[in-house]
C-alpha positions as CSV (number, residue, x, y, z in Angstrom):
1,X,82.9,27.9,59.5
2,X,79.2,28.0,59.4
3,X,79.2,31.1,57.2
4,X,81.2,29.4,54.8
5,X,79.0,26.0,54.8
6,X,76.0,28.3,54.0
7,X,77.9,30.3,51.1
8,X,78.9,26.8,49.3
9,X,75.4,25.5,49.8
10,X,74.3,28.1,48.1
11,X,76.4,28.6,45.7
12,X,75.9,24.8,44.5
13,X,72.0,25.4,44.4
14,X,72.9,28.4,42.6
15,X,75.0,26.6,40.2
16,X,72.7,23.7,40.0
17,X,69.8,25.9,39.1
18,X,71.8,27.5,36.3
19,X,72.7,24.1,34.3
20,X,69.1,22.5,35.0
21,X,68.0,26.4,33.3
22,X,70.5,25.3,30.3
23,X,70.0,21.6,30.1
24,X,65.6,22.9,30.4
25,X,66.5,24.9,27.0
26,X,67.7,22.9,25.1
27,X,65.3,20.0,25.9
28,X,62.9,22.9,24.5
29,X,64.8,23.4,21.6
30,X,65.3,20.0,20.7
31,X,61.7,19.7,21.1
32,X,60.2,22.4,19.1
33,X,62.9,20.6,16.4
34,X,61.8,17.3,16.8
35,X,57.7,19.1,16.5
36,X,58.8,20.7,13.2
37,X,60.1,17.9,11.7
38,X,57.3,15.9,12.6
39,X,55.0,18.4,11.0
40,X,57.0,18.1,7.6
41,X,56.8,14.8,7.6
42,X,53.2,14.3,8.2
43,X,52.6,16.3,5.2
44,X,54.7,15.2,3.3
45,X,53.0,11.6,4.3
46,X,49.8,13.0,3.3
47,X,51.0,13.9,-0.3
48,X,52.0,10.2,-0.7
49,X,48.6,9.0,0.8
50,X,47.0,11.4,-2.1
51,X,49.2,9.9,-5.0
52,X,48.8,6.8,-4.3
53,X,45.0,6.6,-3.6
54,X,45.1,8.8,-7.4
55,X,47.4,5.8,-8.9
56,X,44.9,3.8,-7.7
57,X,42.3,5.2,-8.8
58,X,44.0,5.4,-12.5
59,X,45.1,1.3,-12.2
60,X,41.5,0.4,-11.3
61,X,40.1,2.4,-14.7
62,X,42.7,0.8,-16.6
63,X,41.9,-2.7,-15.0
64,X,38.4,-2.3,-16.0
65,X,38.8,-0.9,-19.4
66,X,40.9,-4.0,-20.0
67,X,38.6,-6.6,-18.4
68,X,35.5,-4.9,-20.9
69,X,38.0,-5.2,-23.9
70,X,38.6,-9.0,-22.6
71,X,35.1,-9.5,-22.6
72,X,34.1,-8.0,-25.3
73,X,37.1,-9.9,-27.5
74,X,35.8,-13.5,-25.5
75,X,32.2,-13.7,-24.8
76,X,30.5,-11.4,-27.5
77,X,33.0,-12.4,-30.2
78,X,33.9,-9.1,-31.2
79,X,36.5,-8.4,-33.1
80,X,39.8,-6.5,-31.8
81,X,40.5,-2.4,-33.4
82,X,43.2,-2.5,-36.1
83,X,45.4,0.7,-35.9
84,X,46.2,0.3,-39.2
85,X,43.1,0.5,-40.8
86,X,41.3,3.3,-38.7
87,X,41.3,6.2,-40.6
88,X,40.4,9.6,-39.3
89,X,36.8,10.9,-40.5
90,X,36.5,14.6,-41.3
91,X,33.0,16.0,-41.3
């Protein structure tokens, strides 16, 4: 009866070893997935971070080439560029 104890007791450590093995693999699995993904995202994060601070960039040009026409048009009384009548100058 002893004999027989000892034989299930280790034959549930065994077992128990085996599944914790499994369950340790794919833990690692799921892991390096979950470290991949991360590692598209973050660039992917980093190309937004780029377009944006370039939008930026653009919109603040834009903002200040409109605030020097608005100033030119209000304080220095110039007067505003007609399409119509610019005519292109060959030399």
């Amino acid at each position: 009866m002893n004999w027989l104890s000892i034989t299930k007791i280790n034959l549930l450590l065994g077992t128990s070893v085996v599944v914790l093995s499994i369950f340790t693999i794919i833990w690692h699995h799921q892991n390096y997935l979950l470290y991949k993904e991360s590692r598209v995202l973050e660039h992917q994060n980093q190309q937004i971070i780029a377009l944006h601070r370039q939008l930026l960039s653009e919109h603040s040009q834009q903002i200040n080439g409109f605030q020097i026409k608005t100033k030119a048009l209000k304080l220095l009384k110039m007067r505003p560029v007609l399409s119509k009548n610019n005519k292109m100058i060959t030399l």
